[in-house]
C-alpha positions as CSV (number, residue, x, y, z in Angstrom):
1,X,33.9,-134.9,-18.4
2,X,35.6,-138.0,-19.6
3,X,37.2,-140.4,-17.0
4,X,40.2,-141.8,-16.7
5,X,39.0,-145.1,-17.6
6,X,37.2,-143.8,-20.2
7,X,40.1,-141.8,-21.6
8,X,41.9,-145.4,-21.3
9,X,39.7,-147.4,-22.7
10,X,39.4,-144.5,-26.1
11,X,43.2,-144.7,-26.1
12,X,43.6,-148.6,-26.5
13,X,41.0,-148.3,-29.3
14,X,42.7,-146.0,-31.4
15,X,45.9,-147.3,-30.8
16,X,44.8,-150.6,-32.5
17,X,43.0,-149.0,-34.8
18,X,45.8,-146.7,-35.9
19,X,48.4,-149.7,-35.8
20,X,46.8,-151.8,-38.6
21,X,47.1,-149.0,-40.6
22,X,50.7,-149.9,-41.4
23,X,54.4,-148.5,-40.1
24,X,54.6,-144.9,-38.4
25,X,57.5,-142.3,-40.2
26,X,59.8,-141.5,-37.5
27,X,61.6,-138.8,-39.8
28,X,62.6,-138.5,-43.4
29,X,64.8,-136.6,-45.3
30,X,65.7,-135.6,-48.9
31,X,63.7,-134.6,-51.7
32,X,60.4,-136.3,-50.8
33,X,60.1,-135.7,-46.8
34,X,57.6,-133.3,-47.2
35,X,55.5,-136.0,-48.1
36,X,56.2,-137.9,-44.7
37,X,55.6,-136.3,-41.6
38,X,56.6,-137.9,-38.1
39,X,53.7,-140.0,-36.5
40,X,52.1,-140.3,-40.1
41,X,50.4,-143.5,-40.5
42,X,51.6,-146.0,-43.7
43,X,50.8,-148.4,-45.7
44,X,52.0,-151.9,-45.6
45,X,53.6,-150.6,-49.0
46,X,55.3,-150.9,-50.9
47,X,56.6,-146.9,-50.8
48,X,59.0,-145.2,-53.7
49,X,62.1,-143.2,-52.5
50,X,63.8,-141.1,-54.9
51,X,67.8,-140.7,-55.0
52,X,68.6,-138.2,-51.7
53,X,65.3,-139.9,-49.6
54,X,66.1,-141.2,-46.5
55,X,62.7,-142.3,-44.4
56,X,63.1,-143.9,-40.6
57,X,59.8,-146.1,-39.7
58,X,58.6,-147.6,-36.3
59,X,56.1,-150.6,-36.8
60,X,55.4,-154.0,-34.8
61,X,58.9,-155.6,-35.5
62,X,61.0,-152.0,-34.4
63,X,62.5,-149.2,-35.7
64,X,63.6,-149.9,-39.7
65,X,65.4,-146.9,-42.0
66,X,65.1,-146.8,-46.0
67,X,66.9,-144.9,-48.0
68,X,66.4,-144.1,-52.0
69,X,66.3,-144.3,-54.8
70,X,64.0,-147.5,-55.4
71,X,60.9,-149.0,-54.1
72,X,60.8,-151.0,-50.5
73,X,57.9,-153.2,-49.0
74,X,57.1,-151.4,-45.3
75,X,55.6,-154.7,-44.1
76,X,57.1,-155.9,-40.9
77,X,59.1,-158.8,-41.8
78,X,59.0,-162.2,-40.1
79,X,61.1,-162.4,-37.0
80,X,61.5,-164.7,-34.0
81,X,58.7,-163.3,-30.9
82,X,59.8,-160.2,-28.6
83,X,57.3,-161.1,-26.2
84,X,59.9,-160.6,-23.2
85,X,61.8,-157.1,-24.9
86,X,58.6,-155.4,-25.4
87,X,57.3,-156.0,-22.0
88,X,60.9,-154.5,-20.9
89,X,59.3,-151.7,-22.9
90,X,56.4,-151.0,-20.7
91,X,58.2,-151.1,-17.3
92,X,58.5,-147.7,-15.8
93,X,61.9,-148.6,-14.4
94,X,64.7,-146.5,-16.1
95,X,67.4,-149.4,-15.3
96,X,66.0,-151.8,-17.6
97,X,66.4,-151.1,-21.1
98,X,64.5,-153.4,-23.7
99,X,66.3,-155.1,-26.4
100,X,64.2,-155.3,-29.8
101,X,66.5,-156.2,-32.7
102,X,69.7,-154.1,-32.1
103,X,69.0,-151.6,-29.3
104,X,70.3,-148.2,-29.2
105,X,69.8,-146.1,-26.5
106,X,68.2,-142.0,-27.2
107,X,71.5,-140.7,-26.6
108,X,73.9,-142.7,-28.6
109,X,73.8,-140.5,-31.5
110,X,75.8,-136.8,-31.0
111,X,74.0,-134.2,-29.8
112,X,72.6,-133.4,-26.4
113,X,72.1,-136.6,-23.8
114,X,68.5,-137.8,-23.9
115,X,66.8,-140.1,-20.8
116,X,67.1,-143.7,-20.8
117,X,64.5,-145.7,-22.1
118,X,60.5,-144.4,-23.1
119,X,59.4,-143.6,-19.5
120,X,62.0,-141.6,-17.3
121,X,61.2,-137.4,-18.2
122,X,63.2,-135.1,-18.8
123,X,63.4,-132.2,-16.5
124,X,64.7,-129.5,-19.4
125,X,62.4,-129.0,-20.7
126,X,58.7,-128.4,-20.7
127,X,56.8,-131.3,-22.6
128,X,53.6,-133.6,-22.8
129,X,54.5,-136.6,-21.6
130,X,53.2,-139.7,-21.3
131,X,52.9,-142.8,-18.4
132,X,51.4,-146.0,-17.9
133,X,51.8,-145.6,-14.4
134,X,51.2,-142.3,-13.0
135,X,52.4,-143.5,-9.5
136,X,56.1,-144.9,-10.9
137,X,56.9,-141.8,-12.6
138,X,61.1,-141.3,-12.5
139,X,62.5,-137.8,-13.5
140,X,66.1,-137.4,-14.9
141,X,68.7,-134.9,-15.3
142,X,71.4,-134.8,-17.5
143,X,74.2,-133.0,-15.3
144,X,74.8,-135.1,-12.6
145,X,78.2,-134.0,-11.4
146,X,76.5,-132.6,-7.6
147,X,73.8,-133.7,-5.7
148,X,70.6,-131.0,-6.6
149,X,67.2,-131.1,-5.2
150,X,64.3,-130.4,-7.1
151,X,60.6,-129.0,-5.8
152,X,57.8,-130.5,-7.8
153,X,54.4,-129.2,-7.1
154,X,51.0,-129.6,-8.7
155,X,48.3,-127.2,-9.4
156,X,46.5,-127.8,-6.3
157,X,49.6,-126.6,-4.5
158,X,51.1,-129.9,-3.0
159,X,54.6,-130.1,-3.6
160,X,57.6,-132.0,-2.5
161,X,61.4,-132.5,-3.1
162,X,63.2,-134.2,-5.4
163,X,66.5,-134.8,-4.4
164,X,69.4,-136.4,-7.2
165,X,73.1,-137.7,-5.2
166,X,76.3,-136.5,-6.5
167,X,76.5,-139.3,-9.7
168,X,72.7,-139.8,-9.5
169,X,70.7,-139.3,-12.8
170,X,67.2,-141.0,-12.3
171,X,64.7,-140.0,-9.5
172,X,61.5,-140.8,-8.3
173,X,58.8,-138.8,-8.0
174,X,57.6,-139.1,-3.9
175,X,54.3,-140.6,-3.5
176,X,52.9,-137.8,-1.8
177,X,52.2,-136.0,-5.5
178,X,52.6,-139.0,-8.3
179,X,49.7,-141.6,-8.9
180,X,48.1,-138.9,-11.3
181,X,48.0,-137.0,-14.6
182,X,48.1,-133.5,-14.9
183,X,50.4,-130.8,-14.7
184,X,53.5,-130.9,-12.7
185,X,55.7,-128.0,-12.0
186,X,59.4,-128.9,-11.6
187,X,61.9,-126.0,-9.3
188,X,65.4,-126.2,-9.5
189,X,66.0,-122.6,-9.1
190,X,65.8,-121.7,-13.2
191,X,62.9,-121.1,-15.3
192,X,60.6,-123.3,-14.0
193,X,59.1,-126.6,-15.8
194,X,56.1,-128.1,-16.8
195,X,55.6,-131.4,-17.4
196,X,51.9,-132.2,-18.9
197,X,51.7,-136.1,-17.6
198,X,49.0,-138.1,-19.9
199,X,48.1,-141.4,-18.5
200,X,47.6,-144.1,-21.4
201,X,46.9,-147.5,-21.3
202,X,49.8,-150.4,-22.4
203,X,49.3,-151.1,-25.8
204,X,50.4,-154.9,-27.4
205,X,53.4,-154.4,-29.3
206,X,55.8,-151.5,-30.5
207,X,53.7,-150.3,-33.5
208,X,51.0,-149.5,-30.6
209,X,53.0,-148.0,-28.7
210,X,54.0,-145.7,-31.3
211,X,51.2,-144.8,-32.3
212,X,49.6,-144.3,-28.8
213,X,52.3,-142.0,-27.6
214,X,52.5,-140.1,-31.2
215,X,48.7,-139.8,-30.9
216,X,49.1,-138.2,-27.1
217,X,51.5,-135.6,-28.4
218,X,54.1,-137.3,-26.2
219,X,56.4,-136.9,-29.2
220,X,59.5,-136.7,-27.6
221,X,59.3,-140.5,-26.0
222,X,58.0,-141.4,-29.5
223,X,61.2,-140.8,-30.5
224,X,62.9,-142.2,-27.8
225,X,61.2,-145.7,-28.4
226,X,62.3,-145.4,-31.9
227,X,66.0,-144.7,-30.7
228,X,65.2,-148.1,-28.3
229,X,63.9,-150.2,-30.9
230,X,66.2,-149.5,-34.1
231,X,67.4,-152.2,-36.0
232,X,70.8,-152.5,-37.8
């Protein structure tokens, strides 16, 4: 059985190896998209888009979107250090939300409202989700019009409430059951949810990060970061 540490240590290694590979496709559109699938590794490129293409990439820089027809270089181009905005990244605190080029949050665009941030998850849905810290793990909600309590209980049977104020949309999960991967089951009196919580280690820049979460399967906070970390 492979440990924690193990599984950690595995983790950073293939993040860094995947990351020099070059940009990761967020999506694409248009005539060629077949030929870019999200969490696909790059090269450096340059790539060829034909008229209709649209491609979105996430690399060490941020989030970057190309559309065709004509050829574009994918390497990250120069820009002044995000030392501070990516370590905004890896805080498990939903209230802070990094900054890397021009930030947009998940749920700017129409459509359904998406959490804050990477790290806060989403309790709609059943996912694989991913955390640095197992024991700083926030859930959110979308409707937040009345206060709601939530039982979250793990596969050997602990459980405890989760309880979200009238106007409150971010919660923590109690001690008594965070601090560890695995399976939690979230209550609120619909079909139940299940949350598979991966622990990874932090990677060192965005491009990492990418490609640590898109290698986890925690797909939905890839595209999250990539929502955080666009560019104009």
């Amino acid at each position: 059985m492979i440990s924690i540490k193990t599984l950690g240590v595995l983790t950073t290694l293939l993040a860094a190896t995947t990351a020099m590979a070059g940009p990761l496709v967020v999506r694409a559109a248009g005539p060629s998209a077949a030929s870019y699938k999200p969490g696909q590794r790059l090269p450096d490129g340059p790539i060829t888009l034909k008229a209709g293409d649209s491609i979105v990439v996430l690399d060490a820089k941020g989030t970057r979107s190309f559309s065709g027809p004509g050829s574009f270089s994918l390497a990250a181009p120069s820009a002044v250090a995000q030392d501070v905005a990516f370590s905004d990244l890896l805080v498990q605190k939903p209230a802070r939300r990094a900054r890397i080029g021009a930030v947009r949050s998940a749920g700017q665009d129409q459509g359904p409202p998406t959490p804050p941030g990477v790290w806060a998850l989403d309790t709609r849905t059943s996912d694989t989700v991913c955390a640095i810290d197992p024991a700083n793990i926030a859930l959110w909600r979308a409707e937040t019009t009345a206060a709601q309590s939530f039982t979250v209980s793990r596969e050997d049977g602990s459980s405890a409430p989760v309880v979200f104020g009238p106007g409150q949309a971010l919660a923590n999960l109690p001690a008594t059951i965070a601090g560890k991967p695995g399976v939690l089951t979230i209550d609120a009196g619909k079909a139940p949810v299940k949350l598979t919580v991966k622990q990874v280690s932090a990677p060192t820049n965005v491009e990492a990060l990418g490609a640590t979460l898109a290698d986890a399967g925690c797909t939905s906070q890839f595209l999250r970061l990539a929502a955080n970390t666009l560019q104009n």
